[in-house]
Jmol script that loads the backbone (N, CA, C; Angstrom):
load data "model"
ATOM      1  N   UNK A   1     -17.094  18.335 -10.420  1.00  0.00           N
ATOM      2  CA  UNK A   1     -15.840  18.706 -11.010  1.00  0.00           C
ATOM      3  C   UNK A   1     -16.127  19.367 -12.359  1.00  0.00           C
ATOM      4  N   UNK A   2     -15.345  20.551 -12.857  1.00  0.00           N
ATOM      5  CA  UNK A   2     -15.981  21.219 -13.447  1.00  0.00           C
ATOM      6  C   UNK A   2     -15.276  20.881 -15.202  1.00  0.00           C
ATOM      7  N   UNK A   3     -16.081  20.324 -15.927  1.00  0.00           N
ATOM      8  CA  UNK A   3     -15.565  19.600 -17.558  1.00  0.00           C
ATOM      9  C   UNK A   3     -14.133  19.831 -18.125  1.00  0.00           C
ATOM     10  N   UNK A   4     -13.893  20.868 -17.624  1.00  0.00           N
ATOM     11  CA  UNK A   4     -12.293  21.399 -17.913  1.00  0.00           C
ATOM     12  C   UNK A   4     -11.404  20.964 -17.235  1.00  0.00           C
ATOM     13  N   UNK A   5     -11.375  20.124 -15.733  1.00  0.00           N
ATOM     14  CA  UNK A   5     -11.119  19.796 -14.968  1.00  0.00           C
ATOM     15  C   UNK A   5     -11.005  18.179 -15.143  1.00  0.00           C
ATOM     16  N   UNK A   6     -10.452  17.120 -15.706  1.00  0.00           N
ATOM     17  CA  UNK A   6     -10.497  15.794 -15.851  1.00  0.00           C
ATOM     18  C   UNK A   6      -9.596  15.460 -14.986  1.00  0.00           C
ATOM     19  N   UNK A   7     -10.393  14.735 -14.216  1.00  0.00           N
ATOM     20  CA  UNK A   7      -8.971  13.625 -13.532  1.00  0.00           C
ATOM     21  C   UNK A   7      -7.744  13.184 -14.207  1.00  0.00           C
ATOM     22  N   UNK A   8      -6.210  13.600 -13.542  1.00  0.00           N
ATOM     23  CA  UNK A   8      -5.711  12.546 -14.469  1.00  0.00           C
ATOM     24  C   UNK A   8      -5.618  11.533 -14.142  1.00  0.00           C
ATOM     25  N   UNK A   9      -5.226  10.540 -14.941  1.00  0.00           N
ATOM     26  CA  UNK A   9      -5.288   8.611 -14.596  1.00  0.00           C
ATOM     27  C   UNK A   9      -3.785   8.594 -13.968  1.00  0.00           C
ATOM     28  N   UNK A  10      -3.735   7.730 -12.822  1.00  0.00           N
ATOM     29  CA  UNK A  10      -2.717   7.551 -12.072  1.00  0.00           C
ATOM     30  C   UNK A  10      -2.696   6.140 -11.888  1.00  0.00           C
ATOM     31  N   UNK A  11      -3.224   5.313 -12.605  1.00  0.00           N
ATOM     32  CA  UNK A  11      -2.656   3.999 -13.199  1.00  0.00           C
ATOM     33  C   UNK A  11      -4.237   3.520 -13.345  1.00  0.00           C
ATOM     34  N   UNK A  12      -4.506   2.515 -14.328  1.00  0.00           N
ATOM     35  CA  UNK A  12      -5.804   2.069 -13.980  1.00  0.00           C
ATOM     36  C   UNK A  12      -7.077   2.719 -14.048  1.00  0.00           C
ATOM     37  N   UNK A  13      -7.994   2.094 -13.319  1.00  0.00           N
ATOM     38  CA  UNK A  13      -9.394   2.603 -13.114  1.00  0.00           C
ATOM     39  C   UNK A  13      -8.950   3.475 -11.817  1.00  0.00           C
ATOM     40  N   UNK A  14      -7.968   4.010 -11.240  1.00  0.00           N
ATOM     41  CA  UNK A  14      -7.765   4.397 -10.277  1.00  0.00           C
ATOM     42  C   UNK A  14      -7.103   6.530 -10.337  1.00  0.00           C
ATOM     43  N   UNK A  15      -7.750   7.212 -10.154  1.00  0.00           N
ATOM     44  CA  UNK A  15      -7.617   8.501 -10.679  1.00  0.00           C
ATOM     45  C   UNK A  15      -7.390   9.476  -9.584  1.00  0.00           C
ATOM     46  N   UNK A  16      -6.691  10.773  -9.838  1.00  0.00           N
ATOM     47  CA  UNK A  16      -6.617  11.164  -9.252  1.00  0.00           C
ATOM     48  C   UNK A  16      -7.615  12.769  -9.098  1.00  0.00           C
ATOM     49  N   UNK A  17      -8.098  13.059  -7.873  1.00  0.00           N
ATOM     50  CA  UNK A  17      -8.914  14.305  -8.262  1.00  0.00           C
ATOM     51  C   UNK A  17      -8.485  15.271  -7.404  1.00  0.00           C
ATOM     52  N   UNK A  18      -7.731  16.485  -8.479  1.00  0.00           N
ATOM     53  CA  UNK A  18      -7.276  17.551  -7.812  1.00  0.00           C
ATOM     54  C   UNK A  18      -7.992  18.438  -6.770  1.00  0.00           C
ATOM     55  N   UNK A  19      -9.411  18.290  -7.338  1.00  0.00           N
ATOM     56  CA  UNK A  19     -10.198  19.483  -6.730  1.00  0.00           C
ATOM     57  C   UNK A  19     -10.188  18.962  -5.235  1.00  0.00           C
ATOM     58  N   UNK A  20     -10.640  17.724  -5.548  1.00  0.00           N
ATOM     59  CA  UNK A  20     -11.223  17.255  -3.786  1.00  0.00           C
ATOM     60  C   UNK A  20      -9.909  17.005  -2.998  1.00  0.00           C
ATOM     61  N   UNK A  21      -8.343  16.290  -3.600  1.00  0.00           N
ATOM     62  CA  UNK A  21      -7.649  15.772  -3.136  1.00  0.00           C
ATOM     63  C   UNK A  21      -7.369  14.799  -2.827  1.00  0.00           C
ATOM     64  N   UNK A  22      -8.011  14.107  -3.840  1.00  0.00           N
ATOM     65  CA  UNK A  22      -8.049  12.206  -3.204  1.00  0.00           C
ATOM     66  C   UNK A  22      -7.882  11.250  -4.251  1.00  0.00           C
ATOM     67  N   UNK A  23      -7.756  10.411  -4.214  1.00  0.00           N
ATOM     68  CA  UNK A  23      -8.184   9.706  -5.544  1.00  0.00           C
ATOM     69  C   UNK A  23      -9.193   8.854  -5.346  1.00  0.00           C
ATOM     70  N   UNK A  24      -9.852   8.460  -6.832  1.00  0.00           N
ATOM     71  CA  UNK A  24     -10.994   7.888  -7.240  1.00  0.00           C
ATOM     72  C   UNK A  24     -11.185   6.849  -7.820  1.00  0.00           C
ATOM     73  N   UNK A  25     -11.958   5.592  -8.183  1.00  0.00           N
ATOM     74  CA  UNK A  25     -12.111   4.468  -8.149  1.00  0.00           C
ATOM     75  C   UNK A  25     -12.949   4.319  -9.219  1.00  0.00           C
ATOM     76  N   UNK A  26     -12.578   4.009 -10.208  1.00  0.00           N
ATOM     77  CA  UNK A  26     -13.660   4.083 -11.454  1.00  0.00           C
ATOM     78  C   UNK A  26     -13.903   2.564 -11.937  1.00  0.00           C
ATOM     79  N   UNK A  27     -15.191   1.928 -12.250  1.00  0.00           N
ATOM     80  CA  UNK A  27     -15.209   0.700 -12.633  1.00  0.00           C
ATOM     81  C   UNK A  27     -15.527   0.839 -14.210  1.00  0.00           C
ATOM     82  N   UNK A  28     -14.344   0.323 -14.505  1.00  0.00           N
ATOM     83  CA  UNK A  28     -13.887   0.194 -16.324  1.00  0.00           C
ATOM     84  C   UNK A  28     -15.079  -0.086 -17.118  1.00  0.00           C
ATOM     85  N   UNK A  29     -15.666  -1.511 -16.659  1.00  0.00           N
ATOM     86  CA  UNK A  29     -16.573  -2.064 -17.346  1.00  0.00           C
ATOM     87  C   UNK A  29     -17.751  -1.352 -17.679  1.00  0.00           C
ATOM     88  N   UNK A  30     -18.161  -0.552 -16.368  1.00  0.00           N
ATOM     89  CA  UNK A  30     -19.887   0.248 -16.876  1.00  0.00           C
ATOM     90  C   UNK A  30     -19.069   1.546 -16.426  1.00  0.00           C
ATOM     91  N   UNK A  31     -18.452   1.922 -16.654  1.00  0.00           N
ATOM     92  CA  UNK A  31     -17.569   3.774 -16.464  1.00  0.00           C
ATOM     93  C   UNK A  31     -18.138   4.112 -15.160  1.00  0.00           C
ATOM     94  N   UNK A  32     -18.658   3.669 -13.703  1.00  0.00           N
ATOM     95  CA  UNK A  32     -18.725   4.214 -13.106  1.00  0.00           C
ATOM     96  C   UNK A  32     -18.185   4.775 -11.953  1.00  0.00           C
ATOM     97  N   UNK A  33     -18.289   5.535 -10.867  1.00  0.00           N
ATOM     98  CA  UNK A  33     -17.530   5.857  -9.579  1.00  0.00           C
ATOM     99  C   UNK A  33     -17.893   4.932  -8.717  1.00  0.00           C
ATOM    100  N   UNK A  34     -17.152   4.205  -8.011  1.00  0.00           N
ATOM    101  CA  UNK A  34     -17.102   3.758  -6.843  1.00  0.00           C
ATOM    102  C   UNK A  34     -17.830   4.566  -5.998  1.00  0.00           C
ATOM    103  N   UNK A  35     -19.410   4.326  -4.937  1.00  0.00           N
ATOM    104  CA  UNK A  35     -19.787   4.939  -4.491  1.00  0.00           C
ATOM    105  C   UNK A  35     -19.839   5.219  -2.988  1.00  0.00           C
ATOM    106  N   UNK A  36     -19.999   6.237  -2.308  1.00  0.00           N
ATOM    107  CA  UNK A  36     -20.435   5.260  -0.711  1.00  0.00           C
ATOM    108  C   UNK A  36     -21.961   5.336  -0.162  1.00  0.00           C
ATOM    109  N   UNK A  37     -22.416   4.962   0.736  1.00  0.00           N
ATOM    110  CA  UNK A  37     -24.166   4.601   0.651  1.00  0.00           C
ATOM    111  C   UNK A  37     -24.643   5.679   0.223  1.00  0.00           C
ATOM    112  N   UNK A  38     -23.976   6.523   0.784  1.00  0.00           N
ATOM    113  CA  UNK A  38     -25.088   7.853   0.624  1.00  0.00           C
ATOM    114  C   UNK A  38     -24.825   8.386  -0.746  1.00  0.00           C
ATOM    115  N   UNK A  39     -24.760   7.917  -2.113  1.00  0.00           N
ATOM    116  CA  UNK A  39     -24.355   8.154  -3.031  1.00  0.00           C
ATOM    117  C   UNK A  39     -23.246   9.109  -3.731  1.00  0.00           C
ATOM    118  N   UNK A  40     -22.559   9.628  -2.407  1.00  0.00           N
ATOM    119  CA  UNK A  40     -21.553  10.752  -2.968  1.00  0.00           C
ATOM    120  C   UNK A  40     -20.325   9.667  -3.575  1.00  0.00           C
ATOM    121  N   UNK A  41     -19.326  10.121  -4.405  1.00  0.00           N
ATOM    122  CA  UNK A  41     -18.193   8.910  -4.994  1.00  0.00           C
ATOM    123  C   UNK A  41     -17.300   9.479  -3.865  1.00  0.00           C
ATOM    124  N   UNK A  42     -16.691   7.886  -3.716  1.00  0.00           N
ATOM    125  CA  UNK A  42     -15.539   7.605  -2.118  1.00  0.00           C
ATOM    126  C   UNK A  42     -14.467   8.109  -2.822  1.00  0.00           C
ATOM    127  N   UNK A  43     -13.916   8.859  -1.700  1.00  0.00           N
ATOM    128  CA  UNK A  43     -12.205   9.353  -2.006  1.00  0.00           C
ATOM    129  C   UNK A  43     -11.365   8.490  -1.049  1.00  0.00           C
ATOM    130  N   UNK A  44     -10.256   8.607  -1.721  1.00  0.00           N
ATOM    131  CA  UNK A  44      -9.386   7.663  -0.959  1.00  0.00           C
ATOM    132  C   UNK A  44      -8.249   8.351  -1.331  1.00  0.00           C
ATOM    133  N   UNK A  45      -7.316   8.648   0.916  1.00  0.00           N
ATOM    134  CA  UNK A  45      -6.530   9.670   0.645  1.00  0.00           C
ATOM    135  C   UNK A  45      -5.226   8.863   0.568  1.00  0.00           C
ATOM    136  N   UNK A  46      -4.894   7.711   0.161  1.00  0.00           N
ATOM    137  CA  UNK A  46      -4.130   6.381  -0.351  1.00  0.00           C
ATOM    138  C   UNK A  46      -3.992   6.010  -1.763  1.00  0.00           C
ATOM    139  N   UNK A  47      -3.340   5.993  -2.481  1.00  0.00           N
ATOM    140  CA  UNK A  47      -3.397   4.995  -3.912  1.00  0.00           C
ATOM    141  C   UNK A  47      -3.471   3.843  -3.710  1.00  0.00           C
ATOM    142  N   UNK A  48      -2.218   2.934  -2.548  1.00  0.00           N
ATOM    143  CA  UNK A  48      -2.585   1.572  -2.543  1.00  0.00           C
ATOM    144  C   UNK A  48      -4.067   1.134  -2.254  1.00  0.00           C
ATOM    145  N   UNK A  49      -4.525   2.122  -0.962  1.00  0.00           N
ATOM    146  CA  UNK A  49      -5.812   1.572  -0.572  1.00  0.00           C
ATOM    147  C   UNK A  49      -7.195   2.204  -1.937  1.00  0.00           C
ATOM    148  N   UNK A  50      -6.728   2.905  -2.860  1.00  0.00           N
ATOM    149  CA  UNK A  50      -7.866   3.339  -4.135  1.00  0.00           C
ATOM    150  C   UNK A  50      -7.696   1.904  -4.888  1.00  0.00           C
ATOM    151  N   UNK A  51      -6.335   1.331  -5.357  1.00  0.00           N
ATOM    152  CA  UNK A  51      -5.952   0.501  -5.642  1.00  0.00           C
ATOM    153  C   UNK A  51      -6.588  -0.965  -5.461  1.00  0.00           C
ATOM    154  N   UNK A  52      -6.445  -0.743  -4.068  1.00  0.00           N
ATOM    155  CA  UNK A  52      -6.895  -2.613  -3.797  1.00  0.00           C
ATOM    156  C   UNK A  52      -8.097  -2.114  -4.213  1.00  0.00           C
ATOM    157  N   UNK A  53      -9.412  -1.441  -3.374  1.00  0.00           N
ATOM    158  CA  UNK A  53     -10.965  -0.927  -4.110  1.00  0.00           C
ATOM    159  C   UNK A  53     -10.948  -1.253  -5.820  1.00  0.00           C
ATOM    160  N   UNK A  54      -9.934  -0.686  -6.416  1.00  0.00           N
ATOM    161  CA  UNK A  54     -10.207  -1.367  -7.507  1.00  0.00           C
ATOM    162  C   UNK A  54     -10.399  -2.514  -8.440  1.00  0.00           C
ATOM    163  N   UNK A  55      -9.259  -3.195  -7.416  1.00  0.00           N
ATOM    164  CA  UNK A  55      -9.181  -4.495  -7.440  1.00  0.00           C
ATOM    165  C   UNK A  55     -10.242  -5.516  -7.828  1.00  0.00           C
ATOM    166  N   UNK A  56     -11.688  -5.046  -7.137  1.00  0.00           N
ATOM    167  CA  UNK A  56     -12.733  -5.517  -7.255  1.00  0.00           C
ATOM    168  C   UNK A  56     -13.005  -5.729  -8.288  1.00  0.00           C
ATOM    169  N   UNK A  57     -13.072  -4.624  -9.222  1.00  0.00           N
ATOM    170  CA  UNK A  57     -13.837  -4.368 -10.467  1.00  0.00           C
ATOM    171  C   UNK A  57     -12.984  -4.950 -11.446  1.00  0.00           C
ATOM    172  N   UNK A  58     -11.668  -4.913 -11.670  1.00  0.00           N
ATOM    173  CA  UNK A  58     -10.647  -5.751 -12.213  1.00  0.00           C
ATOM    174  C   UNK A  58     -11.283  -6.209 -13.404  1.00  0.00           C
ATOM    175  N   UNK A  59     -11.126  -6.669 -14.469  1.00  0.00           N
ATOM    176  CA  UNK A  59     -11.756  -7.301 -15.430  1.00  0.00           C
ATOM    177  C   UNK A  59     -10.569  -8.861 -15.830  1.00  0.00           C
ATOM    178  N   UNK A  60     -10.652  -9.521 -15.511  1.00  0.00           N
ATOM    179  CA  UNK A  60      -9.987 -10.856 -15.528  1.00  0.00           C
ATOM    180  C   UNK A  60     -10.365 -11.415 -16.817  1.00  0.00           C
ATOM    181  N   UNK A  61      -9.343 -12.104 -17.346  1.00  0.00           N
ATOM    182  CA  UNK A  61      -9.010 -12.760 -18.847  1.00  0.00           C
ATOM    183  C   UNK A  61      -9.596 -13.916 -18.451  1.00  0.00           C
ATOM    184  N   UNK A  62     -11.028 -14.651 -19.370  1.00  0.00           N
ATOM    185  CA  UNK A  62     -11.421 -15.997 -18.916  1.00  0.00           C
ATOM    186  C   UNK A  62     -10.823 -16.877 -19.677  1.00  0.00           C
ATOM    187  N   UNK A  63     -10.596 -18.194 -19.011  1.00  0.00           N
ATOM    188  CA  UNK A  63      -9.718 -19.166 -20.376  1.00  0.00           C
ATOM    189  C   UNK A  63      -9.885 -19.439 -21.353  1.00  0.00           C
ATOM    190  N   UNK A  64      -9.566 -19.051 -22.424  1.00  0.00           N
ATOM    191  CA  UNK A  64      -9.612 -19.134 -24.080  1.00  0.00           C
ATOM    192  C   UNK A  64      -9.677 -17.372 -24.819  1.00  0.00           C
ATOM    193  N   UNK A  65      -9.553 -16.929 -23.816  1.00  0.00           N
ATOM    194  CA  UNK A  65      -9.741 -15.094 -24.315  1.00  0.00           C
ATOM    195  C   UNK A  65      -8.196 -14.852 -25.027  1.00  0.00           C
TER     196      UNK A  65
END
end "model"
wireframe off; spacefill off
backbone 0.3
color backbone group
C-alpha cells in the first residue's frame, strides 16, 4: 500500500483497506498485521468477522489497572 494511502480506522485495531478491499486486523500491542501462513496480511471481506479476529489481540484491563 502505497505511504499516501493509510488505512482508515473503522473502529479499533480493525481497518479498512481501500486498495485491496477488505479490511485488516492490526494487533495494538506490537503494531502488527494479522497474518496468514504464507505471510501475506489476511483480509477479511466482513467487519464483524475482522472484528471477532481482533478480538484475540484485545488488550484486557488486569485487576488493579
Amino acid at each position: 500500500m502505497p505511504h499516501g494511502q493509510v488505512p482508515r480506522l473503522h473502529g479499533y485495531g480493525v481497518r479498512w483497506d481501500a486498495e485491496a478491499r477488505c479490511y485488516r486486523v492490526l494487533n495494538e500491542v506490537t503494531r502488527e498485521w494479522l497474518r496468514q501462513p504464507t505471510g501475506e496480511p489476511k483480509g477479511f471481506s466482513s467487519f464483524s468477522v475482522a472484528y471477532s479476529a481482533w478480538r484475540a489481540f484485545e488488550v484486557h484491563k488486569r485487576p488493579g489497572e
